[in-house]
N, C-alpha and C positions, 0 to 999 in steps of 0.2 A: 122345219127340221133343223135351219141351221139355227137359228135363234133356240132350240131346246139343246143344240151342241153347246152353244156358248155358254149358255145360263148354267148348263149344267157341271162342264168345267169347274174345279175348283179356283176359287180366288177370293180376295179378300169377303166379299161378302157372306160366302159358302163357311168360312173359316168364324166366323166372328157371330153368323145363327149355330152353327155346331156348338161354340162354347158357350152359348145361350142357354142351350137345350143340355148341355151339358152339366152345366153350375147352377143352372133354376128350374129348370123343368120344360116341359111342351108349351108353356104359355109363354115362358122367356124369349125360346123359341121363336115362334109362332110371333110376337110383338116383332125382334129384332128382322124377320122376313119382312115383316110390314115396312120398316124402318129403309132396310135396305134397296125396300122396291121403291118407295119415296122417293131416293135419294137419285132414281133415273128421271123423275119428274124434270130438275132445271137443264139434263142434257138433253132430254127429248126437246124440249122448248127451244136449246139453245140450235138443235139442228133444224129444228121446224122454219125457227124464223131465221133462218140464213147466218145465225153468228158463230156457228163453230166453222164458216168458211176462216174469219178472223184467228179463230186458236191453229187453226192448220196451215196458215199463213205464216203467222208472227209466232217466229221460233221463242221469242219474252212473253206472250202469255201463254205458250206452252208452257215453257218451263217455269215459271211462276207455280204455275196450279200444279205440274207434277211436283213441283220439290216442297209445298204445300203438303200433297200426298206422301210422300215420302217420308217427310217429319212427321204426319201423324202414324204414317204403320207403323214407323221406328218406336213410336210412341204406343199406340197397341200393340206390341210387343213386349217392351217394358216394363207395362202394365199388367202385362200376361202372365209374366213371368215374377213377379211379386208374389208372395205370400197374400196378398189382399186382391189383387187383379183380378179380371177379368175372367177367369177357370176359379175363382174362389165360392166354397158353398157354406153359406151363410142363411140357415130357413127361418133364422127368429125377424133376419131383415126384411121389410117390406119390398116389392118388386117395383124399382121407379120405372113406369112405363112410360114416362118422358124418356129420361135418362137412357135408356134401351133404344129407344127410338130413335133419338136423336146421335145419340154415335151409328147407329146403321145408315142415317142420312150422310153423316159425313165420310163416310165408307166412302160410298158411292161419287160425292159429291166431289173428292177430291180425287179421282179417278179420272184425269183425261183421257185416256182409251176410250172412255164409255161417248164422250163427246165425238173424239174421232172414230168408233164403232157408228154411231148415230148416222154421221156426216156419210160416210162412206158408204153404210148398208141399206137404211132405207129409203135413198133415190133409185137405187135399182129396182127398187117392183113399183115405183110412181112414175107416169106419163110425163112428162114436160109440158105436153097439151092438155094434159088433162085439167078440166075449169075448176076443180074442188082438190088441188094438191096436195094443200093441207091440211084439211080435214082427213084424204087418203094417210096421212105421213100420222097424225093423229093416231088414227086405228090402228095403222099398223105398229105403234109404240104402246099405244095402250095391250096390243097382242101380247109386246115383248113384257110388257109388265104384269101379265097374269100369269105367264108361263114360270117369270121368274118367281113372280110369289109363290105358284105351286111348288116347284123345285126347292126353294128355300126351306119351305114349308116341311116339306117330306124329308131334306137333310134332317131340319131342325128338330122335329118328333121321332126319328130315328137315333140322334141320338140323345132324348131325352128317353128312350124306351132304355137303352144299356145306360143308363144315368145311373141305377142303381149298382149295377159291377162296377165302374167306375168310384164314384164316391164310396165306395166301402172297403178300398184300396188306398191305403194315402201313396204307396209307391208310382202307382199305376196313374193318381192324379200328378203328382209329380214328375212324372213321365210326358204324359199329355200336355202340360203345363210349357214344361221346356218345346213340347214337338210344335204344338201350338205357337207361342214364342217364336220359334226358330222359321214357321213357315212366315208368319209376318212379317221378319225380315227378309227374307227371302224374295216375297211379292215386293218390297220395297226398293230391293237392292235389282229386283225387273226394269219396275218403275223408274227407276232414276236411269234404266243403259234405255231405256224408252224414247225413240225418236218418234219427229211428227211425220 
């Protein structure tokens, strides 16, 4: 229950499949959920194998990887908010599903909460005695990354379903644009008052 609270929380990832599903369609969508859930991959690992004790330790690789983060939201914002960014709909252009992917990884990737979320949450439902720790700590991440795909998933085809009210508006896309925009800053300007 509490990992479909978090996942379901808006933040950077929620914001960045919405303007997927928004500017391309249900499959833009639907890739950038993939992308985003990926991008929990190296925190899961970095808690598994004991190294986000390190980022919660050392206040400099903290703040290294958040002000990382920071400059990229600042930077999908930017981009948001352009005439060509990220809310831009373009159907003659092909859909780079690299390209999609791999900014949803970096979403997440440069997200230390997600490391320290990792660190903090899931040693509570694992034993200290128990002889298969990480393998437990395993499951229980792979839990958090289906949940989050699902959730992603369903923002993201929700709002590629009003895609069409939207784009048949340019105010309304303009609108969105900025709101979009403005929320990434926002998560940014989180980010950076973010202690360890």
């Amino acid at each position: 229950m509490t990992t479909l609270i978090i996942v379901a929380t808006p933040g950077t990832g929620v914001l960045y499949t919405l303007a997927a599903g928004l500017s391309r369609g249900a499959r833009a969508s639907v890739v950038a959920a993939i992308g985003c859930t990926l991008g929990i991959v190296p925190h899961m690992l970095v808690a598994i194998t004991g190294l986000a004790a390190l980022l919660h330790t050392s206040a400099l690789a903290f703040d290294i990887l958040k002000y990382f983060g920071v400059a990229y939201l600042l930077w999908m914002a930017w981009s948001t908010l352009r005439d060509d960014g990220a809310l831009t709909v373009d159907e003659s252009a092909p859909l780079s599903v690299s390209k999609v992917i791999t900014v949803g990884i970096l979403i997440n990737i440069l997200n230390p909460k997600l490391t320290i979320f990792f660190f903090a949450f899931l040693p509570q439902f694992v034993s200290a005695t128990e002889a298969n720790a990480s393998l437990r700590m395993l499951e229980l991440s792979a839990i958090f990354m289906l949940v989050t795909l699902g959730v992603f998933v369903v923002y993201g085809v929700f709002a590629a379903a009003v895609r069409n009210h939207v784009i048949s508006r340019p105010r309304v896309l303009t609108w969105m644009r900025r709101a979009f925009g403005g929320a990434f800053i926002v998560l940014a300007g989180r980010l950076a008052l973010t202690e360890r």
